[in-house]
PAMI-920169 format. One record per residue: residue number from 1; residue in one letter; x, y, z of N, C-alpha, C in turn. Coordinates in steps of 0.001 Angstrom, whole numbers. Example, Ala and Ser with C-alpha at 12.3 -4.5 7.8 and 13.67 -1.06 7.14 Angstrom:
2
+-----+---+---------+---------+---------+---------+---------+---------+---------+---------+---------+
|   k | r |      nx |      ny |      nz |     cax |     cay |     caz |      cx |      cy |      cz |
+-----+---+---------+---------+---------+---------+---------+---------+---------+---------+---------+
|   1 | a |   13190 |   -5690 |    7800 |   12300 |   -4500 |    7800 |   13200 |   -3300 |    7800 |
|   2 | s |   12850 |   -2250 |    7080 |   13670 |   -1060 |    7140 |   12900 |      30 |    7870 |
+-----+---+---------+---------+---------+---------+---------+---------+---------+---------+---------+
//
This chain:
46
+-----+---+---------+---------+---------+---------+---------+---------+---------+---------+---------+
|   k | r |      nx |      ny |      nz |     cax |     cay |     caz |      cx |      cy |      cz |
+-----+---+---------+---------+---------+---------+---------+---------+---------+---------+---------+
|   1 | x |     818 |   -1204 |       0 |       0 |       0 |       0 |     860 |    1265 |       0 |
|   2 | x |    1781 |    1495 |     964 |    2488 |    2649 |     994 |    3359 |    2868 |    -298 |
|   3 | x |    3605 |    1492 |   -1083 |    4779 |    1749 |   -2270 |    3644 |    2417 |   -3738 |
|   4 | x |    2457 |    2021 |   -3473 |    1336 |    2991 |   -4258 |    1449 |    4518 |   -3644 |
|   5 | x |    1413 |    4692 |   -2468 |    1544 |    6318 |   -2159 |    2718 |    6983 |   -2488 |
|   6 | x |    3722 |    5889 |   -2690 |    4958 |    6342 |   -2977 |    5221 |    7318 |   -4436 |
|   7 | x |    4583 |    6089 |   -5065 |    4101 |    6336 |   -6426 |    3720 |    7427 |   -6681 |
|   8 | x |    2219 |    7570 |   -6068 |    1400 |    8712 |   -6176 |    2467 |   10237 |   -6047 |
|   9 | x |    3211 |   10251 |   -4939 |    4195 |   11161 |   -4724 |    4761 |   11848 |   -5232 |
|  10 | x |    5522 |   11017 |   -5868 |    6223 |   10772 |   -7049 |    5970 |   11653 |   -8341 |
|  11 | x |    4683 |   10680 |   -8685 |    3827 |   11569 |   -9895 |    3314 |   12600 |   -9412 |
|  12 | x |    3109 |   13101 |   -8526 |    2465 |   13967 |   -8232 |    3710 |   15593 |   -8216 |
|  13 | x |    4618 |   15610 |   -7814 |    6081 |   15992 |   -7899 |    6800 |   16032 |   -9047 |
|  14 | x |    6648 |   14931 |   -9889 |    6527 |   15122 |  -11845 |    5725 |   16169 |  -12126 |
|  15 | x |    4593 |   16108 |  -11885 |    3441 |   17217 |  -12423 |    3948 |   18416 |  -12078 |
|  16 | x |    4180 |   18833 |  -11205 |    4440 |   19811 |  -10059 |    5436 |   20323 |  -11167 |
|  17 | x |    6529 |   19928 |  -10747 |    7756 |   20096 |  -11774 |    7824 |   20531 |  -13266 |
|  18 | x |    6467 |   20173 |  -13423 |    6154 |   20201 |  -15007 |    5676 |   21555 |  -15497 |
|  19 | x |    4442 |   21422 |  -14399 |    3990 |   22766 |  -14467 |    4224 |   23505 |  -13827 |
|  20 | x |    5451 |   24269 |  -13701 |    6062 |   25119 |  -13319 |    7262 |   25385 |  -14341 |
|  21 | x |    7833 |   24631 |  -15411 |    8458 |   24561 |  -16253 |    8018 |   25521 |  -17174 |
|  22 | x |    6162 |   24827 |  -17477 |    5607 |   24990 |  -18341 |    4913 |   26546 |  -17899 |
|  23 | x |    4931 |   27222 |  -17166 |    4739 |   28426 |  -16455 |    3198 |   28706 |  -16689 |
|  24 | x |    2816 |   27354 |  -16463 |     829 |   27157 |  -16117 |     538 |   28228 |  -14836 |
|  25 | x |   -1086 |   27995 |  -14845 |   -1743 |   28463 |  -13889 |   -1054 |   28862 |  -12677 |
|  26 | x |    -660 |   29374 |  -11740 |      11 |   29171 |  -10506 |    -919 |   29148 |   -9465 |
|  27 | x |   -2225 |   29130 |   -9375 |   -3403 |   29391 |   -8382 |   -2939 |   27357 |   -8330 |
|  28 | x |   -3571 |   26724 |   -9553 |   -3226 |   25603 |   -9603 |   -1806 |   24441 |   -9054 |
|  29 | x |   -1051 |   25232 |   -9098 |     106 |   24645 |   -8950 |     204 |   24786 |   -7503 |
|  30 | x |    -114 |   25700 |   -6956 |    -297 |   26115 |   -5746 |   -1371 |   25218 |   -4458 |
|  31 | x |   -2518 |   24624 |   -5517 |   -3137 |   24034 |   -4755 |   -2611 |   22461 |   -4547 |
|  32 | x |   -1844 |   22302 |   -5823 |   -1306 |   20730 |   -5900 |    -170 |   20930 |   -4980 |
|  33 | x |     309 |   21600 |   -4483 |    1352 |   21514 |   -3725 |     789 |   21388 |   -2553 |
|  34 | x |    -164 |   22010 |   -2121 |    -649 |   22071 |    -838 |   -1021 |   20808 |    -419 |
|  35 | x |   -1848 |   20301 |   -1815 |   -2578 |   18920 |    -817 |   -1383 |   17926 |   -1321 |
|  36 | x |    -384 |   17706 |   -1786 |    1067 |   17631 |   -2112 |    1355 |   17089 |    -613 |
|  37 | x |    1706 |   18541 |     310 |    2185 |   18303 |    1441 |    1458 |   17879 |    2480 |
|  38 | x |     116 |   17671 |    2148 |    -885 |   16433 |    3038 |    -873 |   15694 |    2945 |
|  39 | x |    -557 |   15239 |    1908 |     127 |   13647 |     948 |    1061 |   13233 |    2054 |
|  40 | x |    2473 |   13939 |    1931 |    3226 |   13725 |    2616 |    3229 |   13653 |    3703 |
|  41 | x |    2643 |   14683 |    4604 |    2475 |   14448 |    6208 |    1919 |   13283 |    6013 |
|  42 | x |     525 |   13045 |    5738 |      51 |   11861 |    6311 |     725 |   10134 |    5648 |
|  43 | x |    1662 |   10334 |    4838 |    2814 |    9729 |    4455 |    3373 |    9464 |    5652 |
|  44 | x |    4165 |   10273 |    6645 |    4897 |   10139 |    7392 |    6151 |   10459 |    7435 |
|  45 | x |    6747 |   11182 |    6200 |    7693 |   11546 |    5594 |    7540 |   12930 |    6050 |
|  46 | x |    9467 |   13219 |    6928 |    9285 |   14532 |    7470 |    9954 |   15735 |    6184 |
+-----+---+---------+---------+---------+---------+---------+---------+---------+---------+---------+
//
């Protein structure tokens, strides 16, 4: 289970990366980061 969240992470941090490259929306990018780092807290990863 956790090596799927890992995953998710992961891709989720690709995207991130991407669009910010790609100098998209930033309201957007902004919100994926946020729930990004809820991901992670509740990951367990400090």
């Amino acid at each position: 289970m956790l090596e799927n969240v890992d995953k998710t992470i992961n891709a989720i941090c690709d995207w991130i990366q991407q669009e910010i490259s790609d100098n998209n929306n930033p309201i957007v990018i902004t919100e994926a980061i946020k729930s990004l780092a809820e991901l992670v807290s509740a990951r367990g990863i400090n």
